[in-house]
PQR file of N, CA, C, O and H, with PARSE charges and radii, in Angstrom:
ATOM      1  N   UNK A   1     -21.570 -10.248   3.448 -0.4000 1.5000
ATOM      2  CA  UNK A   1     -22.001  -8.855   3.410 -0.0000 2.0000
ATOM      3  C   UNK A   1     -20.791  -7.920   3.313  0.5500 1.7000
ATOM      4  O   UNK A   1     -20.798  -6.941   2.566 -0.5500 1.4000
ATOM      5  N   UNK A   2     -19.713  -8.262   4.122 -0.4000 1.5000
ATOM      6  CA  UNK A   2     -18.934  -7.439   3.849 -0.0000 2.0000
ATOM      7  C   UNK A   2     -18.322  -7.317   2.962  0.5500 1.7000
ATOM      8  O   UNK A   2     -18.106  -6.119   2.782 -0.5500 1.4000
ATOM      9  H   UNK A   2     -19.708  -9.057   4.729  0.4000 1.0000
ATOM     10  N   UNK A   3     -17.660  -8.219   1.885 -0.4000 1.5000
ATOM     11  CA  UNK A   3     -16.690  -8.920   1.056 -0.0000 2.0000
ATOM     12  C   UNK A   3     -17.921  -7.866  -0.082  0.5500 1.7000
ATOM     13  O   UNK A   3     -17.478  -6.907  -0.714 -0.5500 1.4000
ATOM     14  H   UNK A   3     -17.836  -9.193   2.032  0.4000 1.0000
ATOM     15  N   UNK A   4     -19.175  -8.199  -0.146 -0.4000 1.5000
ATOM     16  CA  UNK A   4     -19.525  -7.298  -1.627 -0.0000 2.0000
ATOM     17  C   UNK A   4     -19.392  -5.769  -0.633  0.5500 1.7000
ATOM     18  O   UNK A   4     -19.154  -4.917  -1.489 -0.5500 1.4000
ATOM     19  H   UNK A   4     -19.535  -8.978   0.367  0.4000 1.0000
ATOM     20  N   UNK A   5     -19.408  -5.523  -0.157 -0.4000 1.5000
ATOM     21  CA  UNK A   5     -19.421  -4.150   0.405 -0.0000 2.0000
ATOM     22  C   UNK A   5     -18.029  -3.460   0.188  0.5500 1.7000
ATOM     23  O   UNK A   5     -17.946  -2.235   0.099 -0.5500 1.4000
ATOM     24  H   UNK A   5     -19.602  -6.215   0.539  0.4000 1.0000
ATOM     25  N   UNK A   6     -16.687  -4.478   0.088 -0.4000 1.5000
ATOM     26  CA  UNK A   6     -15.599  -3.745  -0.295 -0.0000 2.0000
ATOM     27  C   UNK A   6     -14.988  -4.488  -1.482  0.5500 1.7000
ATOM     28  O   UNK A   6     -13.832  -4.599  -1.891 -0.5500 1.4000
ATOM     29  H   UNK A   6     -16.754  -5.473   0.160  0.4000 1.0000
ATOM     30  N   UNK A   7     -16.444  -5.068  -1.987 -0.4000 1.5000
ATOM     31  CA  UNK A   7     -15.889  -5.572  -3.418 -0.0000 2.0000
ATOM     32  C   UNK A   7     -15.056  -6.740  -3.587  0.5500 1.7000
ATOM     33  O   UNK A   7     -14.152  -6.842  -4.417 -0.5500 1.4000
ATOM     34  H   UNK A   7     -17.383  -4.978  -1.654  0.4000 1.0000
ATOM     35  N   UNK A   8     -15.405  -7.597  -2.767 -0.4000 1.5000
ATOM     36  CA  UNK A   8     -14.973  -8.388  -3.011 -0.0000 2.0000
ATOM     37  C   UNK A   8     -15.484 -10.021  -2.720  0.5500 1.7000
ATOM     38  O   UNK A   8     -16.679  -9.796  -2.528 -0.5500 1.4000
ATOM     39  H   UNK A   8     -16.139  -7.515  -2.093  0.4000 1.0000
ATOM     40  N   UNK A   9     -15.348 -11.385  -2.580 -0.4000 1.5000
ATOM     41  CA  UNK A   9     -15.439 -12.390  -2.765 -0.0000 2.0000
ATOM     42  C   UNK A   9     -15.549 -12.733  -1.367  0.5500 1.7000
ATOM     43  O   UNK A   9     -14.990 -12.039  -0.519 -0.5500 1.4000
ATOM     44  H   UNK A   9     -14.378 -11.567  -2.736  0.4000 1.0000
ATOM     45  N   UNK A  10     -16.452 -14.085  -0.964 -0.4000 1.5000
ATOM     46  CA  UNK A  10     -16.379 -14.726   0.440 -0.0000 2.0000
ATOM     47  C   UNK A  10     -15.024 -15.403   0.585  0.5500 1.7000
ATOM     48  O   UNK A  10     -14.303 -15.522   1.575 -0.5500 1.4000
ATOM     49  H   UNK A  10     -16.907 -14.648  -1.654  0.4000 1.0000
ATOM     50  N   UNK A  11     -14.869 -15.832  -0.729 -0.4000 1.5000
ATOM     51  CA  UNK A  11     -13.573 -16.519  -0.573 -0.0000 2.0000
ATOM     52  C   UNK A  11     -12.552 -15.878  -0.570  0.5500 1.7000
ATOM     53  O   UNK A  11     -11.605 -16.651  -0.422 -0.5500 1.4000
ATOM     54  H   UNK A  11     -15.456 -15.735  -1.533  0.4000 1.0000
ATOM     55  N   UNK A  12     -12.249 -14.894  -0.652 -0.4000 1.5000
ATOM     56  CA  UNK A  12     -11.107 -13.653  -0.499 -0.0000 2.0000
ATOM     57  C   UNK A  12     -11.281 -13.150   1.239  0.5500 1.7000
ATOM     58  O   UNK A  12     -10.431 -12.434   1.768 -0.5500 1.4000
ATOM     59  H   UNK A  12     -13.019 -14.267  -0.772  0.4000 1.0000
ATOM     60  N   UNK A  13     -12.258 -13.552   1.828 -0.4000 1.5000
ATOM     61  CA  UNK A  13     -12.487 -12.732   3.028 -0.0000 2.0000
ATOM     62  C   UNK A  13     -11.913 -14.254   3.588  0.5500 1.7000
ATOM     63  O   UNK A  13     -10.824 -14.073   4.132 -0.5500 1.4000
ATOM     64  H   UNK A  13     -12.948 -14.134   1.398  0.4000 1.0000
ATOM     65  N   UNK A  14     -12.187 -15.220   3.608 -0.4000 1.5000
ATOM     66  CA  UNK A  14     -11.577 -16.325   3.897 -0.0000 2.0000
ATOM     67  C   UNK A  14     -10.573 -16.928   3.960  0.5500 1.7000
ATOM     68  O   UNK A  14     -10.449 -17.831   4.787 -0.5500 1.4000
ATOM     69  H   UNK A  14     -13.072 -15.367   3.166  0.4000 1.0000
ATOM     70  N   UNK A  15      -9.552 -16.580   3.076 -0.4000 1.5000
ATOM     71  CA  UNK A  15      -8.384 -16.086   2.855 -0.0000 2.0000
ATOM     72  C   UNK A  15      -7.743 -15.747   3.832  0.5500 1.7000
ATOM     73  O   UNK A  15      -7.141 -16.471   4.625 -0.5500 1.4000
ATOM     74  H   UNK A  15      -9.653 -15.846   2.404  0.4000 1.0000
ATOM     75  N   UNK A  16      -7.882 -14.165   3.815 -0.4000 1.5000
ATOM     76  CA  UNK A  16      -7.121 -13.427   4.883 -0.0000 2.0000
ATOM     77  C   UNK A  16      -7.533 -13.551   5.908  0.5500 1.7000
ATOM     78  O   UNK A  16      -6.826 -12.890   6.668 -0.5500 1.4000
ATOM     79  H   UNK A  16      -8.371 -13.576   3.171  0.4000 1.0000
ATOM     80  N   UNK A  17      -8.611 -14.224   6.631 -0.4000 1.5000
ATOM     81  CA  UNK A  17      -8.540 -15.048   7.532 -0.0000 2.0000
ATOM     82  C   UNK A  17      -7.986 -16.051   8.098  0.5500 1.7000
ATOM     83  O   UNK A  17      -7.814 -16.303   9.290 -0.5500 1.4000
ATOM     84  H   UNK A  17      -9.185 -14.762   6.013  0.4000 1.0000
ATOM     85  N   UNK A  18      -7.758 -16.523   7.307 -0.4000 1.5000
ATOM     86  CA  UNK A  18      -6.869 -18.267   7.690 -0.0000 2.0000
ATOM     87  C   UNK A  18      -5.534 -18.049   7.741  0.5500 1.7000
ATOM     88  O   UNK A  18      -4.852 -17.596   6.822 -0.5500 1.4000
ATOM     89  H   UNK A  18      -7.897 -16.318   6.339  0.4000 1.0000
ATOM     90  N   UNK A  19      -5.143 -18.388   8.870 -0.4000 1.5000
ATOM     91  CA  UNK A  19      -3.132 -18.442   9.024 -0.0000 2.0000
ATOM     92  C   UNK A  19      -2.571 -19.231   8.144  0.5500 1.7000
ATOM     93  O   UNK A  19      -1.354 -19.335   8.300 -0.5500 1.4000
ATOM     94  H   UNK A  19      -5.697 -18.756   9.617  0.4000 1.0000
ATOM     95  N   UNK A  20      -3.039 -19.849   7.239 -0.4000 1.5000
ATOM     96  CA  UNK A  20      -2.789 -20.680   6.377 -0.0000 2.0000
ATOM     97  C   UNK A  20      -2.420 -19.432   5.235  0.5500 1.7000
ATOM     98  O   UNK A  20      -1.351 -19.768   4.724 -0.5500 1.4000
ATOM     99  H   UNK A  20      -4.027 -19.765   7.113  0.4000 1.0000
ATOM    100  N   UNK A  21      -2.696 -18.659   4.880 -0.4000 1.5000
ATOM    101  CA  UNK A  21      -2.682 -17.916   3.441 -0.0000 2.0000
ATOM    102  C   UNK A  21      -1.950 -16.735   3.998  0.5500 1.7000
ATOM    103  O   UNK A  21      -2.032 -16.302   5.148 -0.5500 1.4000
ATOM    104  H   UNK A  21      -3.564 -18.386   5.295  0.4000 1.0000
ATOM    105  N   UNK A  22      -1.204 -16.270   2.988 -0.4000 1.5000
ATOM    106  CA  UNK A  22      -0.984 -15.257   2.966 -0.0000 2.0000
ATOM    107  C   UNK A  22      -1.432 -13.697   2.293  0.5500 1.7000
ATOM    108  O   UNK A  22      -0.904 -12.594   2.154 -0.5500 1.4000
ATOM    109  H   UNK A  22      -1.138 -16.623   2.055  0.4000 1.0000
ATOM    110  N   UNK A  23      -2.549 -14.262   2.024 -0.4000 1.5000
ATOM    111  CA  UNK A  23      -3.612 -12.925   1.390 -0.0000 2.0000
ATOM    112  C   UNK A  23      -4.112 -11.830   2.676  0.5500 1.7000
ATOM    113  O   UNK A  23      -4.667 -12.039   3.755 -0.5500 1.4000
ATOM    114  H   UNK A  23      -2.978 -15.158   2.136  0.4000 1.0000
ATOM    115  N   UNK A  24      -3.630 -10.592   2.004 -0.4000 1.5000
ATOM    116  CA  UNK A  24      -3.718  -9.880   3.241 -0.0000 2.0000
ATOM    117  C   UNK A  24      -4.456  -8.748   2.520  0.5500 1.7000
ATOM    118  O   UNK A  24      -4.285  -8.561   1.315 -0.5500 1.4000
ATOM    119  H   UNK A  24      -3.178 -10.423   1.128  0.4000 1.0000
ATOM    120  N   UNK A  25      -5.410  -7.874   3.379 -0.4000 1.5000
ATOM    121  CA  UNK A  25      -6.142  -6.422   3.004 -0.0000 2.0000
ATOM    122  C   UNK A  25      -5.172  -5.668   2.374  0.5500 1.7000
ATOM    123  O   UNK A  25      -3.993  -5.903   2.637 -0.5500 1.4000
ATOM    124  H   UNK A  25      -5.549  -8.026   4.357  0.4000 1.0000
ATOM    125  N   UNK A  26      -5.490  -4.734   1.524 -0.4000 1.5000
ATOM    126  CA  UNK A  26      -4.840  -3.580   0.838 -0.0000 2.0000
ATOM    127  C   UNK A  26      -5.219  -2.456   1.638  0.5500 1.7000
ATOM    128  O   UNK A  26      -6.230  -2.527   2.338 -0.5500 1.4000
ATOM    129  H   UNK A  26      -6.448  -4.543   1.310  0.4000 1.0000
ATOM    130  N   UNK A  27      -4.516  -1.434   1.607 -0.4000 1.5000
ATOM    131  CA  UNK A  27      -4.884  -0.471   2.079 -0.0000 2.0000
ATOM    132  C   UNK A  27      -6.231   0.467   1.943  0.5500 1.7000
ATOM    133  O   UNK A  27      -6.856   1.130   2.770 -0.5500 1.4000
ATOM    134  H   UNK A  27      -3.695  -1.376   1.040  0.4000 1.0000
ATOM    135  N   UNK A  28      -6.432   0.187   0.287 -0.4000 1.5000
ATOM    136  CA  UNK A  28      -7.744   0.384  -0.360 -0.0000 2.0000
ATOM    137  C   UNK A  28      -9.088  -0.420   0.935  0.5500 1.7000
ATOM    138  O   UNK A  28      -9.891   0.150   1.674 -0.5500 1.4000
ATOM    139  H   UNK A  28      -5.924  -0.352  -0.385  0.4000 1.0000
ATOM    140  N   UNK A  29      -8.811  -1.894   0.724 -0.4000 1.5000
ATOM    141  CA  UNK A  29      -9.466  -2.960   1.734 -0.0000 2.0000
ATOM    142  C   UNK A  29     -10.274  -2.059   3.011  0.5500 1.7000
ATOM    143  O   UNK A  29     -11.420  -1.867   3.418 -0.5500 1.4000
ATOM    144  H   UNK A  29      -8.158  -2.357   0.124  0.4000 1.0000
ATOM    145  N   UNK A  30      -8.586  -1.578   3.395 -0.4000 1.5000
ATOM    146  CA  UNK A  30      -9.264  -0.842   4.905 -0.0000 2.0000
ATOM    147  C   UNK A  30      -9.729  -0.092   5.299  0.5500 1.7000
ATOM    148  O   UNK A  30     -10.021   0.154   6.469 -0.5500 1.4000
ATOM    149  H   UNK A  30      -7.656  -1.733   3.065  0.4000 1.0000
ATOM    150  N   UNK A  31     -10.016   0.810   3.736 -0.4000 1.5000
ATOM    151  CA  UNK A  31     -10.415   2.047   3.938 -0.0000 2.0000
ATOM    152  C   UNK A  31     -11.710   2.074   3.907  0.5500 1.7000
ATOM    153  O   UNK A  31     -12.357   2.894   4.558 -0.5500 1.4000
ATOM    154  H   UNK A  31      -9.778   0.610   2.785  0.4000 1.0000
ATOM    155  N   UNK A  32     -12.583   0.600   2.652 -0.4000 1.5000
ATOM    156  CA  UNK A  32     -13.418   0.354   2.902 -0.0000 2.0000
ATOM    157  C   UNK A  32     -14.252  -0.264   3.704  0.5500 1.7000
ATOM    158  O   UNK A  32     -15.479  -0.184   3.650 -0.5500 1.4000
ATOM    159  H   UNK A  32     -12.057  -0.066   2.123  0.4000 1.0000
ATOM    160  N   UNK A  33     -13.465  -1.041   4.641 -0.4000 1.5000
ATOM    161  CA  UNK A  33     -14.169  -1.454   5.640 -0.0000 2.0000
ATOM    162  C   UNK A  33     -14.223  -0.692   7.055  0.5500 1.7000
ATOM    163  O   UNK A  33     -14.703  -1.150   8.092 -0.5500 1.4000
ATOM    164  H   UNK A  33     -12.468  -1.106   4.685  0.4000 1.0000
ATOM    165  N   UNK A  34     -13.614   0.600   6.874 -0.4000 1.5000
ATOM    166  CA  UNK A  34     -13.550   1.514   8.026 -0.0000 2.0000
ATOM    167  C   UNK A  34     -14.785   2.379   7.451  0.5500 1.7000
ATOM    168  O   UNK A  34     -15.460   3.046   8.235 -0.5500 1.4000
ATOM    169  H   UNK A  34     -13.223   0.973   6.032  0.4000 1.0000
ATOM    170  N   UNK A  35     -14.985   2.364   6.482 -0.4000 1.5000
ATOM    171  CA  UNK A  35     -16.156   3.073   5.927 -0.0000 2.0000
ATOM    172  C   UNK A  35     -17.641   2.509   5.943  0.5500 1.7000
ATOM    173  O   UNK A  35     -18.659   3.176   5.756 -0.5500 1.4000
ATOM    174  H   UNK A  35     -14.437   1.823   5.845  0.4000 1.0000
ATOM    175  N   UNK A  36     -17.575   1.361   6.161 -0.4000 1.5000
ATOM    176  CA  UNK A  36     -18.414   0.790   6.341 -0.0000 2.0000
ATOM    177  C   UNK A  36     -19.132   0.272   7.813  0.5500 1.7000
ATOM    178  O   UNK A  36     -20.319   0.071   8.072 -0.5500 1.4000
ATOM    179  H   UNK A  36     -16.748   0.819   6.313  0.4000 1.0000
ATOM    180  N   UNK A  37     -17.745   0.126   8.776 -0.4000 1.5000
ATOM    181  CA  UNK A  37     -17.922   0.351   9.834 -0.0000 2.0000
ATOM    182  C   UNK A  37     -17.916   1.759  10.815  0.5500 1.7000
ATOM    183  O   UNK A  37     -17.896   1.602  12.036 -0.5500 1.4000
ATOM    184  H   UNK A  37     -16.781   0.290   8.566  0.4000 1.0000
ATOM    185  N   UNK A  38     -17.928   2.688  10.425 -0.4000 1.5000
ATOM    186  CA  UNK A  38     -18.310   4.281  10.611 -0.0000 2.0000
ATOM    187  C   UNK A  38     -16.891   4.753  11.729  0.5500 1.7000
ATOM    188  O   UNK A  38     -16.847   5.366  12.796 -0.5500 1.4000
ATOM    189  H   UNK A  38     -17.944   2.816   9.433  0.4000 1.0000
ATOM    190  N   UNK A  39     -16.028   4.224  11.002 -0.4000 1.5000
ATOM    191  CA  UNK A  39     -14.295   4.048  12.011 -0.0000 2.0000
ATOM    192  C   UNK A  39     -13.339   4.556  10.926  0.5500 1.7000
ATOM    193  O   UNK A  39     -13.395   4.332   9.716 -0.5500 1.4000
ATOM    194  H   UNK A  39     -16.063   3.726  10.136  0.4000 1.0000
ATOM    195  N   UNK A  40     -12.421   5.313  11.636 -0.4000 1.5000
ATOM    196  CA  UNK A  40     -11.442   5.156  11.051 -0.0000 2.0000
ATOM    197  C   UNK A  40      -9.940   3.710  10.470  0.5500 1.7000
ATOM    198  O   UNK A  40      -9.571   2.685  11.042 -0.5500 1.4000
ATOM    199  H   UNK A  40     -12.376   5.494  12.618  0.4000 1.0000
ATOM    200  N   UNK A  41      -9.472   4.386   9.092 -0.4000 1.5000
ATOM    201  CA  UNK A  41      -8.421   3.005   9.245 -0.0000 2.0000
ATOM    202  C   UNK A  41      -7.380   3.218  10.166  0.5500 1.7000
ATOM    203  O   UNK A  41      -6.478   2.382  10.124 -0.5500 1.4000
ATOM    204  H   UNK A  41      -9.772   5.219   8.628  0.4000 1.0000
ATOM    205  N   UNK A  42      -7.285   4.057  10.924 -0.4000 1.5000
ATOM    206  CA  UNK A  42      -6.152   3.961  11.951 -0.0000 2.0000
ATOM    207  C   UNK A  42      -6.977   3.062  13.223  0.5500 1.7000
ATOM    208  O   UNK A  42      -6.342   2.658  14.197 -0.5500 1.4000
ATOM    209  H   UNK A  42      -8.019   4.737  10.958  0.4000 1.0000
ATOM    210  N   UNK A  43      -8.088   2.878  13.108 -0.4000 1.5000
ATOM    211  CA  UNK A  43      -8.455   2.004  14.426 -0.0000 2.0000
ATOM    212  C   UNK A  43      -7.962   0.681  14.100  0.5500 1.7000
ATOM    213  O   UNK A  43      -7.660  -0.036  15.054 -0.5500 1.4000
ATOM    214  H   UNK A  43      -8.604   3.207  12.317  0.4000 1.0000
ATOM    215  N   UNK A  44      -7.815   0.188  12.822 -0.4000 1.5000
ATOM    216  CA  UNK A  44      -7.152  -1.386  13.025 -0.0000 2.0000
ATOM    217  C   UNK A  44      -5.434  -1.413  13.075  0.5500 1.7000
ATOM    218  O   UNK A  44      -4.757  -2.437  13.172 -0.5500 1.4000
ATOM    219  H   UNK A  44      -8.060   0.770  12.047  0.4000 1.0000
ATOM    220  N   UNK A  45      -4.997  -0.232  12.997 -0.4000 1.5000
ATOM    221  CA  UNK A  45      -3.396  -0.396  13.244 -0.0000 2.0000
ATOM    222  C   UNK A  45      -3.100   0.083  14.791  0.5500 1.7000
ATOM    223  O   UNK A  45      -3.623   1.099  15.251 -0.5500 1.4000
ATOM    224  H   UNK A  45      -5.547   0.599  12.919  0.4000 1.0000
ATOM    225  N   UNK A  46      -2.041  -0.911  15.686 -0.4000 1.5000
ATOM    226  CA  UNK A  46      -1.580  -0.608  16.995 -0.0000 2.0000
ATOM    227  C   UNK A  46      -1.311   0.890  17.406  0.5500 1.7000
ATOM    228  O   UNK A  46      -0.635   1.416  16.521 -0.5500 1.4000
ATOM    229  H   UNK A  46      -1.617  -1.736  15.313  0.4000 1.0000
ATOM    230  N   UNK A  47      -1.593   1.751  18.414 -0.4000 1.5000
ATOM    231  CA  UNK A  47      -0.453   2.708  18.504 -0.0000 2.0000
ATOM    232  C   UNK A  47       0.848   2.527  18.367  0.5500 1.7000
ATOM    233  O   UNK A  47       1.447   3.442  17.802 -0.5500 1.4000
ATOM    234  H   UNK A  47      -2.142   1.324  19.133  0.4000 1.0000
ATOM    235  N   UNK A  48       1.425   1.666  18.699 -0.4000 1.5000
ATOM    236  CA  UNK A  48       2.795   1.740  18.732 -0.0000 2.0000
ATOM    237  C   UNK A  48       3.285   0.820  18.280  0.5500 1.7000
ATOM    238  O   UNK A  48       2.619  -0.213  18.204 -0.5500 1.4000
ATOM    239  H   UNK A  48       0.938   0.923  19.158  0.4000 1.0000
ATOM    240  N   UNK A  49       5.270   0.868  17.590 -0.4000 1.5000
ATOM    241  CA  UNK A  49       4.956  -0.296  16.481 -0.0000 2.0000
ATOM    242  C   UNK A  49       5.119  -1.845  17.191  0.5500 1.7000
ATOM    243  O   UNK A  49       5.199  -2.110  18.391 -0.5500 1.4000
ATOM    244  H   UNK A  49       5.811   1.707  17.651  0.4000 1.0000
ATOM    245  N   UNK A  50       5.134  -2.583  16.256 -0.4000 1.5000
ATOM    246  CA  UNK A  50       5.153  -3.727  16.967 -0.0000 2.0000
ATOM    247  C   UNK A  50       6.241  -4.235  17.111  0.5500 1.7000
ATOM    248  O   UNK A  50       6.353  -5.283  17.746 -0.5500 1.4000
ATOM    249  H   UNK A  50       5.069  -2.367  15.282  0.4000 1.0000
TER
END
C-alpha cells in the first residue's frame, strides 16, 4: 500500500529495508510518505545531529 502510494515497488520498499542494501528514500520518498501519513518530513529526522 504504501510503495504505490509513493510510487513505487514492494520490492523497492524491501530494499531500503534490509541492512543488506543500500537503497535509501529520496527526499521526494519522504515527503510522500509524510503525506500520507498526515506528518511532517521532519518527524523522521533526529533533533539533533547524530
Amino acid at each position: 500500500m504504501l510503495g504505490a502510494w509513493i510510487g513505487v515497488n514492494r520490492g523497492f520498499i524491501g530494499q531500503v529495508e534490509s541492512p543488506k542494501c543500500d537503497v535509501k528514500y529520496s527526499v521526494t520518498h519522504l515527503n510522500e510518505i509524510a503525506k500520507y501519513l498526515g506528518c511532517s518530513p521532519r518527524d523522521f529526522l533526529p533533533e539533533k545531529p547524530l
